[in-house]
N, C-alpha and C positions, 0 to 999 in steps of 0.2 A: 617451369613453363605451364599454360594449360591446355585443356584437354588435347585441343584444338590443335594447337604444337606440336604437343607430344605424337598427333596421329600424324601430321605432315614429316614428322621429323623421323619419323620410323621408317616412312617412307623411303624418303633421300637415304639414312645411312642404315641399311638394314645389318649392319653388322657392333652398331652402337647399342650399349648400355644403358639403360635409362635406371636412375637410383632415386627414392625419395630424402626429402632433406632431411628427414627422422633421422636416417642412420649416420653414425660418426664414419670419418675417412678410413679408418682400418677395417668398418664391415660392408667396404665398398669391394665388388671383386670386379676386377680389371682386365681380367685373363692374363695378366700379365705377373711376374714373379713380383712378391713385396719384400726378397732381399734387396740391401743396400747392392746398386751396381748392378744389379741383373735385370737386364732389362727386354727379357725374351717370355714368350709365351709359358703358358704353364702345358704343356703339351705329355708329360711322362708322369705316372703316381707310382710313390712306393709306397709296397705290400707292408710294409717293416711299420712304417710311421703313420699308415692309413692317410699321406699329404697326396697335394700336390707338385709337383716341381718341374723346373724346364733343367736348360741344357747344360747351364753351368753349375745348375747343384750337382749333378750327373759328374762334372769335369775331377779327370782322374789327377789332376791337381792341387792338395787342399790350401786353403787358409786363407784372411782375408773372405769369409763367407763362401770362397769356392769351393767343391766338391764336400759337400756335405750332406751326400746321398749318395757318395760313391761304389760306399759296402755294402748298399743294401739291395735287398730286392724289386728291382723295379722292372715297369714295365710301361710302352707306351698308351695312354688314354682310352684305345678303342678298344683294347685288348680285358679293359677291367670294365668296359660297358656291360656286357652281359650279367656277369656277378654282383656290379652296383644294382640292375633293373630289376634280380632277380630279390638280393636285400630288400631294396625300397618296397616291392610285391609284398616280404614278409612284414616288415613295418607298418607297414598298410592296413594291412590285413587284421594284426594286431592293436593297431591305434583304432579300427573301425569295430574289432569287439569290444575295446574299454568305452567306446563311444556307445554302441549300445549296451551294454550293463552298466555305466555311468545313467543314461539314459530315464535308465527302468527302474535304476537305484533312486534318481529324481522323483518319478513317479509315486516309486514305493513309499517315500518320506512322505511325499503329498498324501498320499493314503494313511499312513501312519500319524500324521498330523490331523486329519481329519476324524480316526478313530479316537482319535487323545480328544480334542474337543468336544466328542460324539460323547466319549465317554464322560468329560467333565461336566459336560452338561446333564447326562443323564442320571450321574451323584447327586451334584446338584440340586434336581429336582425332585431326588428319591430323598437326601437328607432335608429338604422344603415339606414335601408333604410328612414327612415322618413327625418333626416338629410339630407342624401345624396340626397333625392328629395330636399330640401330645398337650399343644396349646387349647384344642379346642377342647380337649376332655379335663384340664384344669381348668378352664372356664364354666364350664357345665361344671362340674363338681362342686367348685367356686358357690356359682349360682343357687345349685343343689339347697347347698347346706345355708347359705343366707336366708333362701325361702323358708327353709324347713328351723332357721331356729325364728323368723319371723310369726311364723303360723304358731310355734308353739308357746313365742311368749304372748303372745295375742290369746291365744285359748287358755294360760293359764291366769293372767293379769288382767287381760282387758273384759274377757267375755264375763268373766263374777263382777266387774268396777265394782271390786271393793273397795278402794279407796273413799270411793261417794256413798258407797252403802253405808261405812263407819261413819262418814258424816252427818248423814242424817239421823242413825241413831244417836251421835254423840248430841246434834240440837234436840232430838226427842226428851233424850236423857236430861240435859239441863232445863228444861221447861220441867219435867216433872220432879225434879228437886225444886224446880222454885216452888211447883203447887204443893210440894210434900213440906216444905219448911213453912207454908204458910198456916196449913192446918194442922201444924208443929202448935206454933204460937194462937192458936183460936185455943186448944187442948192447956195452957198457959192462962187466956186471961179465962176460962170456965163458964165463959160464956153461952149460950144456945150447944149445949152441950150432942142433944141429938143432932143439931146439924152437922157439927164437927166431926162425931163418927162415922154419919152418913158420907162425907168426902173423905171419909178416911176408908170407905169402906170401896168408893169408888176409883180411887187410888189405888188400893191393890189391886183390883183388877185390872186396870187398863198398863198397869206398870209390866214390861216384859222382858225379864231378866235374861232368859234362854239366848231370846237374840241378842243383848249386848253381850254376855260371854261366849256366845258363838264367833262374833265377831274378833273379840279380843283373843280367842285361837286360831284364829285363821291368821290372824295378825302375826303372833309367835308361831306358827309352821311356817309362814313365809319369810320371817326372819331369815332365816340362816338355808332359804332355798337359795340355787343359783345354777344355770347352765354350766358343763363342759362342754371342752369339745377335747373327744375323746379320739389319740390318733391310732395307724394301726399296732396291733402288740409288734412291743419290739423294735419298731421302724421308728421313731420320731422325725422332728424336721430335719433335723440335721443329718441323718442318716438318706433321708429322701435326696437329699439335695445334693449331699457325694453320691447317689447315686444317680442323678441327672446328671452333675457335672463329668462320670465316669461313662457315662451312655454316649457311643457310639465313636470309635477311630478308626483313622485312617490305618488300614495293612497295604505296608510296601508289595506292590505284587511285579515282580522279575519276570516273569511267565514271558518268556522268550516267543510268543509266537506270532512277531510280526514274520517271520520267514514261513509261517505256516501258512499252509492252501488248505486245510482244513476248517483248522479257528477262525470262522469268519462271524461271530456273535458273543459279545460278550457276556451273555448268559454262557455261556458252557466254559468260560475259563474262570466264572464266579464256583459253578458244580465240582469241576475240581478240584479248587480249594477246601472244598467243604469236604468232600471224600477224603485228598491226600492228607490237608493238615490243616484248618482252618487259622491256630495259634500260630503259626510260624508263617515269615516269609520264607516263600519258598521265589526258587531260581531254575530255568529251566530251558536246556544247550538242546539246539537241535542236533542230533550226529547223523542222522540217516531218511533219506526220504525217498520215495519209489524212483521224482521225475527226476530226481538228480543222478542217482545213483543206479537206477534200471533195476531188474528183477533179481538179480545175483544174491541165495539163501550165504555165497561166501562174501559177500562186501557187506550184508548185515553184521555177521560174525566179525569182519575185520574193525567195524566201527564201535559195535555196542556193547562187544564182550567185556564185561570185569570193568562195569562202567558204574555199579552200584543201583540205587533207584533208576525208575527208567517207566517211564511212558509210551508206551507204542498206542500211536491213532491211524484207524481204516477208516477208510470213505470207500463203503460201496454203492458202485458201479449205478445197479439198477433204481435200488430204491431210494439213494442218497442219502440211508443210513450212514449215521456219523458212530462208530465203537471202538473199545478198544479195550485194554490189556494195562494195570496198573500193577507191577511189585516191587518188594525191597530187595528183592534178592535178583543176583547179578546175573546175565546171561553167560556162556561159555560154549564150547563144543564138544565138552564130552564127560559131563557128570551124570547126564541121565536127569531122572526126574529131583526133583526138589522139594521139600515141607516147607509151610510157612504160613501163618494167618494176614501175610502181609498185602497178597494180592486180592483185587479184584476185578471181576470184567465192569465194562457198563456201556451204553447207549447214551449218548448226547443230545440226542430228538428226544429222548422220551425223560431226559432228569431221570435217570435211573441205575444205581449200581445195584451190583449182584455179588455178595459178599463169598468167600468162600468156606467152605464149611469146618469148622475146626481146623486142626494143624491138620490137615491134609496133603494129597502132591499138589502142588498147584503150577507148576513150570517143567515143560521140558526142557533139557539141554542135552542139542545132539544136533552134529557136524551138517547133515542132513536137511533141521528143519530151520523154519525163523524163529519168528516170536512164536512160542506154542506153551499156553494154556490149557492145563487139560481139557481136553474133547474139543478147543478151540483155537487152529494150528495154522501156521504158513508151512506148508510141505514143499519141499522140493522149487518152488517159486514164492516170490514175494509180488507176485500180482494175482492170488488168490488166497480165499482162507475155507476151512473148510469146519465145520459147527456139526459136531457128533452129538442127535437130539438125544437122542436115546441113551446116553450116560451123563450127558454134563447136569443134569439136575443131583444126582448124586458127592460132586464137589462142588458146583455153583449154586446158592441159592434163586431158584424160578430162573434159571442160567439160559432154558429153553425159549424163552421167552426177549434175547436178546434182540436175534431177528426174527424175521414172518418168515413161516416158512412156506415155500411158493407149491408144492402140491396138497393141497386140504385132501384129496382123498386118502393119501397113504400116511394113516395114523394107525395106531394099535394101541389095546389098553397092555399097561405094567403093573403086576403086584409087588409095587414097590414106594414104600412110604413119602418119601419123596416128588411123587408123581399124584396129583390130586385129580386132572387132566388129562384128556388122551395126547400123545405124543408121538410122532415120527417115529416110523419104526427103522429106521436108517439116518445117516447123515447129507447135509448137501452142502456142494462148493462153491462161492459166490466171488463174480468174479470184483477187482479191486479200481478201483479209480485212482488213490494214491494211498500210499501208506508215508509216518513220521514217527520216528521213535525220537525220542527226547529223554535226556540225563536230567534226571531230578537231585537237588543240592537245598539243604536248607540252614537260614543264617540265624545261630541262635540270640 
């Protein structure tokens, strides 16, 4: 029927059914029993089979489909209203937060798709210009040397044109053997004898031997001249060229931190790589993060302990400082301090790690703190950290100089090598935005 029906028709039998034609006849409900022969309302549910049923499933009678709810626990319809209203509430309730994290989860991809592009593009264009500087300084180079052996065969060939200069002593030259064979043969027939010595005499002078065998060495030194081109020692072309063709791959990077509120620039998950391991792909599990998991120094431990490498990143609060805490050695609750050249701190605003000093302690472990860094600790909460100025330069390198520290006047000098700079004469505690500790794993 349409709409129009269906509203008149609600009307008239306000106790009728209205089913669309989608559904097949057995997911039509009727209120009425769909055993064979039973043809009573469904008015009683048993607890046993989670159904419906009326009066003859009920019947203390069995067989032929009757009493096939006899033993069980039943009860009539109004009686399981409450407990069905109070389910559907929980269903509810729970289909309405997978509908919001389904939701966010949408969103999240949409962002994560857009960093993935953000990022493709921005490869892209970094491996466009890298090229293009490499194309344009072979072209120049190119250039370079074209010009430069142009100028120099020009200034060594063309600027003497010796070719023409030989020429013309060579015509000089045959004209005066033909005058020298003539007054060859005047000295022959004896005749005007003084005239013939007089051109004989005039002949030697004007004859110029210096510059025909001048020329005829210039001649043999450029024989056997000829340009290289000399390439760099050691490198030849082929060696050039495996080393273009080996110039520049792609590293898989796993770096887990689209779940991260932190990592929002990929400049700083490039910084990482370069600190943690630049050769290796590395993998990287979030286990713990402030908004998830709240402040609890015991739900850091329950997640991170004996977790192997491990990343912890702070976002403080005030100045939007981004830092953090990098080592190979595992957390726990009760070894105490730990040696290791494996840690270091660093700042992600500034590109800047701070390495640790020798095999020093560089980790605390103790029931007590969180991630704690010598002289830079989650005490007692994981929504504050607290930066001991006044020693951390002694295991961190320029350690002091992670955050600013907010009162300039209370500084003092140290005679202590380490300290080139005046420095805080105490420590101070800042408070946290969020903190992420992250399980580092690398695939060789």
């Amino acid at each position: 029927m349409c709409k129009k029906c269906e509203n008149l028709h609600s009307e008239l039998f306000q106790n009728h059914n209205i089913y669309n034609l989608d559904k097949s006849i057995d997911e039509i409900f009727t209120g009425f029993c769909s055993e064979e022969n039973h043809l009573e309302k469904l008015n009683f549910y048993c607890k046993d089979h989670n159904k419906l049923c009326c009066a003859s499933c009920l019947c203390k009678i069995e067989g032929k489909n009757y009493g096939t709810h006899s033993k069980c626990n039943v009860c009539i319809i109004e009686e399981i209203k409450k407990d069905k209203k109070k389910m559907l509430d929980e269903k509810l309730l729970i289909l309405e937060d997978f509908s919001k994290r389904l939701n966010e989860s949408i969103k999240l991809i949409k962002i994560i798709y857009d960093k993935i592009d953000e990022n493709k593009e921005e490869l892209k264009s970094k491996i466009q210009n890298i090229f293009t500087k490499i194309r344009n300084e072979l072209n120049e180079k190119e250039d370079r040397l074209l010009l430069e052996l142009d100028n120099s065969y020009n200034e060594i060939y063309l600027k003497e044109d010796l070719p023409q200069k030989c020429e013309k002593i060579f015509k000089k030259l045959n004209i005066s053997l033909e005058k020298g064979r003539k007054i060859e043969s005047q000295f022959e027939d004896g005749l005007k004898l003084n005239l013939t010595i007089y051109n004989c005499i005039q002949f030697e002078k004007k004859i110029n031997l210096f510059s025909v065998n001048e020329a005829i060495n210039k001649c043999n030194i450029l024989k056997d001249f000829q340009f290289k081109f000399i390439q760099e020692k050691n490198n030849d072309i082929n060696s050039i060229i495996n080393s273009i063709k080996n110039f520049g791959n792609f590293n898989k990077i796993n770096f887990n931190f689209i779940e991260s509120n932190i990592i929002d620039n990929n400049n700083y998950i490039t910084y990482l790589i370069k600190w943690i391991n630049p050769n290796k792909e590395i993998k990287a599990k979030l286990l713990y993060s402030l908004s998830r998991e709240w402040d609890k120094i015991s739900k850091f431990h329950e997640l991170c302990d004996n977790k192997g490498n491990t990343l912890t990143l702070f976002h403080i609060k005030d100045d939007n400082n981004k830092v953090g805490i990098y080592t190979n050695l595992p957390w726990d609750c009760n070894s105490g301090w730990k040696k290791g050249s494996g840690t270091f701190l660093f700042n992600l605003n500034k590109n800047t790690k701070y390495k640790i000093r020798g095999n020093k302690e560089s980790i605390g472990c103790l029931d007590n703190y969180g991630p704690y860094a010598k002289c830079f600790e989650c005490e007692k909460s994981m929504n504050q950290i607290i930066l001991y100025y006044k020693s951390i330069n002694s295991y961190f390198e320029n350690g002091n100089e992670i955050l600013q520290y907010q009162n300039n006047n209370d500084f003092n000098y140290y005679n202590n090598p380490y300290y080139n700079n005046p420095v805080p004469n105490k420590n101070e505690t800042y408070d946290l935005k969020e903190v992420e500790v992250f399980e580092i794993s690398f695939d060789k």
